[in-house]
C-alpha positions in Angstrom: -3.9 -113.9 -82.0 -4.8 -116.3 -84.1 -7.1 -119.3 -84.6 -6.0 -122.7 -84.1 -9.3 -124.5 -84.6 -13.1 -124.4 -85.6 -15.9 -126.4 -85.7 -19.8 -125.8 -86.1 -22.7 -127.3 -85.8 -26.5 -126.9 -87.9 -24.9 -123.4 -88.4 -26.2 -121.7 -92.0 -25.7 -124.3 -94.4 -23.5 -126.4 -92.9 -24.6 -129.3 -90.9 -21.5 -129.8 -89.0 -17.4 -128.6 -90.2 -14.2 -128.8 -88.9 -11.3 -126.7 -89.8 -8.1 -126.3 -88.8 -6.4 -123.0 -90.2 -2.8 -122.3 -90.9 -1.1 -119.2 -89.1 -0.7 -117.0 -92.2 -2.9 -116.6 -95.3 -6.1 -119.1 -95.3 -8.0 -119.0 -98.7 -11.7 -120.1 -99.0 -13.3 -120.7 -102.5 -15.7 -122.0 -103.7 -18.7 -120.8 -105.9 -21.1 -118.0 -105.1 -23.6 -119.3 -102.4 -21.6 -122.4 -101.1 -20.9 -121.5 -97.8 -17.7 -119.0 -97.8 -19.0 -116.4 -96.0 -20.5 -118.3 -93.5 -17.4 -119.9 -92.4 -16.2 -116.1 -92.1 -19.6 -115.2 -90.1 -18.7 -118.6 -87.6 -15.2 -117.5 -87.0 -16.4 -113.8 -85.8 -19.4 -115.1 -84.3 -16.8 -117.2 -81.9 -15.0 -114.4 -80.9 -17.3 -111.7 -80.6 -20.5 -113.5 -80.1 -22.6 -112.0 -83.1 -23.0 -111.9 -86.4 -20.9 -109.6 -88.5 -23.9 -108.9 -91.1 -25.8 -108.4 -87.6 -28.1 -111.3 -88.8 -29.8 -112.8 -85.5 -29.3 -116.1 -84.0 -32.5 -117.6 -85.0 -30.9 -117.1 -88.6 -27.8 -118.6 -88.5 -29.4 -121.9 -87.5 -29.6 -124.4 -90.2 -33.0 -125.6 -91.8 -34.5 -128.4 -90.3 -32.7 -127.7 -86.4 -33.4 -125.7 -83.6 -29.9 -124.5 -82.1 -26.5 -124.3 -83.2 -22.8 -124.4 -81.5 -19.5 -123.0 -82.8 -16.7 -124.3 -80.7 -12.8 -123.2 -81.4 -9.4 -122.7 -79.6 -7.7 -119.3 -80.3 -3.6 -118.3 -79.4 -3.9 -115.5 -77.7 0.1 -114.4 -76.5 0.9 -118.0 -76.5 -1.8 -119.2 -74.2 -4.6 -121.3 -76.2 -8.1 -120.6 -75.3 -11.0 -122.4 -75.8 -14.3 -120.8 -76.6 -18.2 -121.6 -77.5 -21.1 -119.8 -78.6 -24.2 -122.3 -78.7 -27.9 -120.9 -79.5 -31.3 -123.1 -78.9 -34.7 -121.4 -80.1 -36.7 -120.0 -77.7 -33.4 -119.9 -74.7 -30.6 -117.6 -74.6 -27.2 -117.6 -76.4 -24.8 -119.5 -74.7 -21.1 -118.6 -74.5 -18.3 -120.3 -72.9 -14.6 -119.6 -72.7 -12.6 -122.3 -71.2 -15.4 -124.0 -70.4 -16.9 -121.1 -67.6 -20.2 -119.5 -68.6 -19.7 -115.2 -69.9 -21.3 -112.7 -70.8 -20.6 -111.4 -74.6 -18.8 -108.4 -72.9 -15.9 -111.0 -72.2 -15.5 -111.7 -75.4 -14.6 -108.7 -76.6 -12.1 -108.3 -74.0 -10.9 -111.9 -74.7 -10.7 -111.7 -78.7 -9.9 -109.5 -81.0 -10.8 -109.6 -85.1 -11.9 -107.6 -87.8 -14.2 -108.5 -90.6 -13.9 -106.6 -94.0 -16.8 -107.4 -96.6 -19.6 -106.2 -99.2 -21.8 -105.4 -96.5 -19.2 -102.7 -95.5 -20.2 -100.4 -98.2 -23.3 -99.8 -96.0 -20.5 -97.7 -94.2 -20.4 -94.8 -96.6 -23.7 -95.2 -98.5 -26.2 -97.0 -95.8 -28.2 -95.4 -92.9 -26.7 -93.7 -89.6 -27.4 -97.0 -87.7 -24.7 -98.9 -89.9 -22.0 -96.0 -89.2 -22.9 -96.3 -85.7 -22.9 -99.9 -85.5 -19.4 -100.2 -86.9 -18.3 -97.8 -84.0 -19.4 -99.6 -81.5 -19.1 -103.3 -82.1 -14.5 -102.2 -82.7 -14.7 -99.8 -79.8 -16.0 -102.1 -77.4 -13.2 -104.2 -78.4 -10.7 -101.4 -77.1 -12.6 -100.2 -74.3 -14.5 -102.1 -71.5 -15.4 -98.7 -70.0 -17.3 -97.9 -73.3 -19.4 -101.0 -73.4 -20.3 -100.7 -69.9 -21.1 -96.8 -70.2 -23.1 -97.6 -74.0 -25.4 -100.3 -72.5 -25.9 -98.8 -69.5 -27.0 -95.7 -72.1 -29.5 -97.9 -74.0 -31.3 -98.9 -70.9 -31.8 -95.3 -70.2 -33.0 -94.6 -73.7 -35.6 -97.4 -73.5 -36.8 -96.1 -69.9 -37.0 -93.0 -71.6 -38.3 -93.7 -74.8 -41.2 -95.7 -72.8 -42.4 -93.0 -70.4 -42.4 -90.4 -73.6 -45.0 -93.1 -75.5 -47.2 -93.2 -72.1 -47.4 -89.3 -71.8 -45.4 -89.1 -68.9 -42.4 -86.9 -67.7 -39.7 -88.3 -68.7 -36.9 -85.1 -68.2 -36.1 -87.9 -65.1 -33.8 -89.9 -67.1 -32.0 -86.8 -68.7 -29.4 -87.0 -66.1 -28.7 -90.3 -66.6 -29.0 -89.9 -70.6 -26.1 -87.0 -70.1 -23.9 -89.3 -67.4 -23.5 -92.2 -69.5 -23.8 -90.5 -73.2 -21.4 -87.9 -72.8 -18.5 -91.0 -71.9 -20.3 -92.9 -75.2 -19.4 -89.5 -77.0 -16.1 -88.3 -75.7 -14.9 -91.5 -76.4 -16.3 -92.2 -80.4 -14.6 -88.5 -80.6 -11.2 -90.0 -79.9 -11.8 -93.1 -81.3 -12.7 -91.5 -84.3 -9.9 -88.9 -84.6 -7.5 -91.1 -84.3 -9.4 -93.6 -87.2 -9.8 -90.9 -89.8 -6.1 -90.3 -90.7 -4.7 -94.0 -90.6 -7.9 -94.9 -93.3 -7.2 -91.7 -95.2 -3.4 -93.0 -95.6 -4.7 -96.4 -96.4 -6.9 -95.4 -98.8 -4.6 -93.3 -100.5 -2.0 -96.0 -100.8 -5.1 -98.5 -102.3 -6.2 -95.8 -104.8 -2.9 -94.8 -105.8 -3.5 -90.9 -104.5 -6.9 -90.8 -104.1 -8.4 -89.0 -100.8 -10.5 -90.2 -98.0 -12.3 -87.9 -95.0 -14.3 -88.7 -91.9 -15.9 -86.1 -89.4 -18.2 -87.3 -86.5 -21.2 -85.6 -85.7 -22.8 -86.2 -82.6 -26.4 -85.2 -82.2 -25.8 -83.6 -78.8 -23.8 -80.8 -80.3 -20.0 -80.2 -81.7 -17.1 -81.9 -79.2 -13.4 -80.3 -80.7 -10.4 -80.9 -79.4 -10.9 -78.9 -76.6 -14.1 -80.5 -75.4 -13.9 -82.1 -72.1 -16.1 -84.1 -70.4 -17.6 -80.9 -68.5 -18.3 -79.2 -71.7 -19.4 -82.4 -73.1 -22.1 -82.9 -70.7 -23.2 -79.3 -70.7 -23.6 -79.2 -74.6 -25.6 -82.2 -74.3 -27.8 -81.3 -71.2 -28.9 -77.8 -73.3 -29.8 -79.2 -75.8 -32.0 -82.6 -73.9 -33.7 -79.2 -72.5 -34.1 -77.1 -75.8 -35.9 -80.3 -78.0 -38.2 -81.5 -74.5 -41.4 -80.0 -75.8 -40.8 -81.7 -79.4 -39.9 -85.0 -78.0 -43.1 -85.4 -75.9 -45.0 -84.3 -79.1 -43.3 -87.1 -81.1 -43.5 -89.3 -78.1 -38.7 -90.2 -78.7 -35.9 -89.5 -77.5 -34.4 -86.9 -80.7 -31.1 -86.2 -78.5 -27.9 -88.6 -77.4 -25.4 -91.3 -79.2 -28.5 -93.4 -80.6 -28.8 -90.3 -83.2 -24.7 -89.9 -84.2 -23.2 -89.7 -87.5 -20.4 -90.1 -88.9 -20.0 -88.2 -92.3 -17.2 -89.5 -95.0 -16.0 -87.8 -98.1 -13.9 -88.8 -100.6 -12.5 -86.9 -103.4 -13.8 -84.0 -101.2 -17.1 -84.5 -102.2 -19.9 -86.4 -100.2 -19.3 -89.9 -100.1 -23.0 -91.4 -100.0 -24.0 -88.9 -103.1 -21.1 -88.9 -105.1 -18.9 -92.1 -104.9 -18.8 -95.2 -106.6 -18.9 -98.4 -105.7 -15.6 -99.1 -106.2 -14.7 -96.1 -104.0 -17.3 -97.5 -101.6 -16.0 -100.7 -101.9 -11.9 -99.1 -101.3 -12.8 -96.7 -98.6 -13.9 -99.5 -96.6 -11.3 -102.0 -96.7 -9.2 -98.6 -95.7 -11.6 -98.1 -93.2 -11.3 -101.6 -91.7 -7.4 -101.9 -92.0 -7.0 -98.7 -90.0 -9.0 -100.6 -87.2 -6.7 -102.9 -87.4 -4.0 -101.4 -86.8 -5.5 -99.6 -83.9 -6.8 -102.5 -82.0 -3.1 -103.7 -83.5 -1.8 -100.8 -81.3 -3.6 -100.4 -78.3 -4.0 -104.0 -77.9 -0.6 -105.2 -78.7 -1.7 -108.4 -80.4 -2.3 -109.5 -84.0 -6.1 -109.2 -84.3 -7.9 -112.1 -86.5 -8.5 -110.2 -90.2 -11.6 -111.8 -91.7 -11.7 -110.6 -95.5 -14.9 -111.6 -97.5 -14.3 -111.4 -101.5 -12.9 -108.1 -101.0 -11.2 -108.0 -104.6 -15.1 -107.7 -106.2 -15.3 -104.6 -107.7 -11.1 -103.2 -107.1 -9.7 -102.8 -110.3 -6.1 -104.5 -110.8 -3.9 -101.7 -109.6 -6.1 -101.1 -106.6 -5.8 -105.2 -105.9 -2.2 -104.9 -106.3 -1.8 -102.1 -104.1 -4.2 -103.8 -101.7 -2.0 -107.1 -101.6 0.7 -105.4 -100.7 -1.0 -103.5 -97.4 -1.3 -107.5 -96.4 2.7 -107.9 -95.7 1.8 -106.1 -92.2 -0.8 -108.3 -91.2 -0.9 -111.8 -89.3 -3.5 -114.3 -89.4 -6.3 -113.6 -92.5 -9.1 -115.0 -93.9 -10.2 -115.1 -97.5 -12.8 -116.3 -99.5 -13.0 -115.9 -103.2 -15.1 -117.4 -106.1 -12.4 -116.3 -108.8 -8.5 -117.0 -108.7 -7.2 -114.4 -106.3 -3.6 -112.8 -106.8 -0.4 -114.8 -107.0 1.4 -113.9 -104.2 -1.4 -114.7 -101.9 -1.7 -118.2 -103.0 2.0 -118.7 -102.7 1.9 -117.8 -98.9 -1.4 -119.2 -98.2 -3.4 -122.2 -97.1 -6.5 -123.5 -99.2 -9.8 -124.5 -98.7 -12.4 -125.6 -101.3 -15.9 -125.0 -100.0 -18.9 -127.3 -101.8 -22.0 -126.4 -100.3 -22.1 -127.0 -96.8 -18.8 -129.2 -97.1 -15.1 -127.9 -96.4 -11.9 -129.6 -98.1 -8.6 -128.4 -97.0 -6.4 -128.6 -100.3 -3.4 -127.5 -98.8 
């Protein structure tokens, strides 16, 4: 997959860009503020139809306008596809691909990309809510099923979550709490499994040795191996009925995906207590490569890498080692306020980015 053209209007700082990326290696610089990461947040925001900082619309449009449009073509398998995401204050986002009205839910079954940035070290030192974001927004991209089970899971919880506030009984939408949740949790399970030992190797081959862990904890009990969806739903069902007299005393739903975690460790130890910010910033690039190569994988295409000053706080042997993780990769994007490694600039195409205005130097 990869993107064969972009352009933006009244989008963050820019007013309106064009840019036309080569196939392997694209480099952004430009100094701090200028406008890098925005181009990044454009190229994700036309093929997934959000932002990847999970900044809202009303946000991304530039000062002094009120809407703006991201238009681009992307190779998918040889067949180019043209897509928009256009946003007007007070209407609803509008997406398009090849010029017929979608949902979001197409995109992510249309396009496929991963982002890798600072915001990332939220991963292992934020709140649950950034874990469980991550999950979601690179499962949906490998599962329709999930996305249709996970909103149709948030409804409930907001019926739910309603009737508890109003004093009523609301063990009504248990069932339907337990139908769609257990799919949402059987399938992070998986997901997740299979994640934790690609990002361990990763992570190990970035730090020259060092280790990385995950184990998911879902809030509706423990799902092993074994767990199917029977067991899965029965776990989850107990305990809805064991915590009913607490949730109507704290008027929310305390049971079900909305309440996951995900707990990493590196070095054996705690990862939010005792790691660094290097080791932060390390274990998730790893974390985000080993997406990659699973939507790589289960896909079969190439998925659009979107890397935002990820050499900040990597010391040179963990740079080195990460440049050379990047000979398996297709199509990447890079920005950078400082010279980046050699053999990137070699193989790459270069833009210089001056506050809200894009050069391509070749």
């Amino acid at each position: 997959m990869k993107l064969r053209s972009l352009s933006a209007q009244d989008f963050r700082n820019f007013s309106s860009v064009k840019l036309q990326p080569g196939d392997g290696v694209n480099i952004f610089y430009g100094d701090n503020g200028s406008g890098k990461t925005n181009l990044i947040e454009a190229i994700f925001l036309l093929c997934l139809g959000r932002s990847h900082r999970g900044a809202s619309d009303a946000v991304l449009v530039k000062s002094g306008s009120d809407c703006y449009r991201i238009e681009g073509r992307v190779d998918c398998a040889g067949k180019e596809i043209a897509a928009s995401v256009a946003f007007q204050a007070g209407l609803r986002k509008k997406i398009t691909v090849d010029k017929v009205p979608v949902r979001i839910a197409s995109l992510y079954d249309t396009f496929c990309t991963v982002s890798v940035g600072p915001e990332d070290s939220q991963l292992l030192a934020g709140p649950p809510s950034a874990r469980r974001a991550f999950i979601d927004v690179y499962l949906a991209q490998l599962s329709k099923n999930y996305l249709r089970n996970l909103t149709d899971y948030r409804k409930a919880l907001v019926q739910k979550n309603a009737a508890l506030k109003e004093g009523l009984d609301a063990s009504a939408f248990n069932e339907l709490m337990v139908s769609y949740g257990s799919v949402v949790i059987k399938a992070r399970r998986d997901f997740l499994e299979g994640l934790g030992k690609s990002a361990g190797d990763f992570y190990s081959r970035i730090s020259a040795g060092g280790s990385l862990s995950l184990a998911y904890e879902p809030s509706a009990g423990h799902v092993g191996d074994g767990s199917d969806d029977s067991a899965i739903e029965e776990g989850f069902r107990r305990k809805l009925e064991r915590l009913q007299e607490r949730e109507r005393a704290l008027q929310t739903s305390l049971v079900g995906p909305h309440r996951d975690e995900v707990n990493f460790e590196i070095e054996q130890q705690p990862a939010r207590t005792h790691g660094s910010q290097g080791q932060w910033r390390t274990a998730a690039v790893a974390l985000k490569l080993a997406v990659y190569g699973t939507l790589k994988r289960k896909r079969g295409v190439m998925p659009i890498l979107l890397l935002d000053e990820i050499f900040a706080e990597l010391d040179a042997g963990r740079t080195a080692n990460l440049v050379e993780a990047f000979e398996d990769f297709g199509q990447l994007f890079l920005t950078t306020a400082v010279t980046p490694p050699e053999i990137l600039k070699k193989q790459s195409h270069s833009f210089r980015i001056n506050y809200g205005m894009v050069e391509d130097i070749g």
